[in-house]
C-alpha positions as CSV (number, residue, x, y, z in Angstrom):
1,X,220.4,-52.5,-43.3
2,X,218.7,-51.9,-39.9
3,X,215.5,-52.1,-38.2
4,X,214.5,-49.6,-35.7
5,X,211.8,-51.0,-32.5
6,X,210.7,-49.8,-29.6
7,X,212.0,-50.8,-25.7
8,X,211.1,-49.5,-22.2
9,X,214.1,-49.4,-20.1
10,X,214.5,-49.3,-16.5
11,X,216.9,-48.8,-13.8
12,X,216.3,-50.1,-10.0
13,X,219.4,-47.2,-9.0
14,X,220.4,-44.4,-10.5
15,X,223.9,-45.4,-9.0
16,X,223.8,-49.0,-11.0
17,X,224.8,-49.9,-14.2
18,X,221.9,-52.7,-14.2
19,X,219.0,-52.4,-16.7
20,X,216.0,-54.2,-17.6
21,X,214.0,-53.6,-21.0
22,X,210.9,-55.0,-22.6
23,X,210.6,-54.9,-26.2
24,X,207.3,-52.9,-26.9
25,X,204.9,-51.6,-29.8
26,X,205.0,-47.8,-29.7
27,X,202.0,-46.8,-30.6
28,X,199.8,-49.4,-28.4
29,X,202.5,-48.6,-25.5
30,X,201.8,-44.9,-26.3
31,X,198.2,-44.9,-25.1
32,X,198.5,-47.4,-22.7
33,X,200.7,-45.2,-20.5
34,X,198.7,-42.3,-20.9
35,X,196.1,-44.4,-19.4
36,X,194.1,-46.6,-22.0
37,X,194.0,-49.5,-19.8
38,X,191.1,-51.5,-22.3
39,X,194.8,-52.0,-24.1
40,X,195.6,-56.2,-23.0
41,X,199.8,-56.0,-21.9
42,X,200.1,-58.8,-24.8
43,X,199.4,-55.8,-27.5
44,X,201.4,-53.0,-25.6
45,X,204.4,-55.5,-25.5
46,X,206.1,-57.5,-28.2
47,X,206.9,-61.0,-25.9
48,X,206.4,-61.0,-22.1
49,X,210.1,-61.4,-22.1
50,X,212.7,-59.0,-20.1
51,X,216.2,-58.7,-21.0
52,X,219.1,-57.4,-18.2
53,X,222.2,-56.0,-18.2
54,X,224.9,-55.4,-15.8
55,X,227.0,-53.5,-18.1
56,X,224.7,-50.5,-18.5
57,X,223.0,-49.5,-22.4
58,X,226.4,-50.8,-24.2
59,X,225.7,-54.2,-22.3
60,X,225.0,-57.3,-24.0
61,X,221.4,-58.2,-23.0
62,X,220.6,-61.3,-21.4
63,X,217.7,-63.4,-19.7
64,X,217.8,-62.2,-15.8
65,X,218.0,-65.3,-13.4
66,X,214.9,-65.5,-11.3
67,X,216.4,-64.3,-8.6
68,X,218.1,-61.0,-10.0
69,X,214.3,-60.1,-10.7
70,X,212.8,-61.2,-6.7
71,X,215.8,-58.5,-5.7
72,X,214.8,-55.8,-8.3
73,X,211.0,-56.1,-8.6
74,X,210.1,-58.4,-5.3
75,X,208.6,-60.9,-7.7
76,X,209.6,-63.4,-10.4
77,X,205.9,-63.1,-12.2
78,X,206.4,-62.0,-15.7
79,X,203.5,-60.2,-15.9
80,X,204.3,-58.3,-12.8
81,X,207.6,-57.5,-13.9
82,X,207.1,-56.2,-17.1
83,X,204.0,-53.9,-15.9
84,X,206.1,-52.6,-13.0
85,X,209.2,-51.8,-16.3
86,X,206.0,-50.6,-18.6
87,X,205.0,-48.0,-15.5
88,X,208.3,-46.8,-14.8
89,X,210.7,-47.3,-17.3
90,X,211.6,-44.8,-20.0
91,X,210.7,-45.5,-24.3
92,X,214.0,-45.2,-26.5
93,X,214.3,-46.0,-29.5
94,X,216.4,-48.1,-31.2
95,X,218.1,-50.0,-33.5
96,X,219.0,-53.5,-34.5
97,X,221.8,-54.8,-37.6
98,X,219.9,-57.4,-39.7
99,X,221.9,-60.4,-39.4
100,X,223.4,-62.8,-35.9
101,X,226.5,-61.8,-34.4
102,X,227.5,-63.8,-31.6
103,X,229.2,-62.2,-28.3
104,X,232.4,-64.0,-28.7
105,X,233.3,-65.1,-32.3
106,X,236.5,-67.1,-31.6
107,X,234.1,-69.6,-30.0
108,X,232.4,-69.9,-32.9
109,X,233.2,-73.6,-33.8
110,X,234.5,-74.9,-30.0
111,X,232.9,-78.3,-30.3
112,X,234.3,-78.9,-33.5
113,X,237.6,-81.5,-33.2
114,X,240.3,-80.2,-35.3
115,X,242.3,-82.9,-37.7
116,X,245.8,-82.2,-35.7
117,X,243.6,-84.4,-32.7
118,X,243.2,-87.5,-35.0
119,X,246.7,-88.1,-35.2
120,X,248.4,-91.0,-33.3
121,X,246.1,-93.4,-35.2
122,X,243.2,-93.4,-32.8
């Protein structure tokens, strides 16, 4: 099963793969960009949070450092940055699998000490 949500993406370059996206509500984002501004930012977006990718839309998301967001946006200031996103970036669609995957699966369980390591009588 899936759920579908709303995210504003934006792109510094049209030459670089890196993107930044804020999770929004559609319809509250909807009229707030076509100018409603009695609309608070805390009901146009779903957390005050931005995720970045260096990989382009197939990347895995990620918090951005505060300094990847000083170079992109000239400020660190979340409120800032996800009004500069909310003014510039694009809506898309999209859709998320119920359920966690994690990015690398094989290291899964790395902290947990296999029984071959107890051997020797330690």
């Amino acid at each position: 099963m899936t759920r579908s949500f709303h995210k504003v993406v934006y792109k510094v370059d049209p030459n670089s793969t890196d993107l930044f996206q804020v999770i929004v509500n559609h319809d509250e984002y909807k009229k707030w960009k076509a100018g409603d501004t009695t609309i608070p930012l805390a009901d146009v977006v779903d957390s005050f949070q931005v995720f970045h990718t260096g990989q382009g839309a197939q990347g895995i998301m990620g918090n951005p450092s505060k300094q990847q967001l000083d170079t992109a946006f000239g400020t660190h200031t979340d409120t800032d940055v996800v009004e500069i996103i909310l003014k510039e970036g694009d809506l898309q669609a999209a859709t998320a699998k119920d359920g966690y995957s994690t990015t690398n699966d094989s290291k899964n369980n790395s902290n947990v000490t296999s029984a071959g390591s107890r051997a020797g009588g330690r």
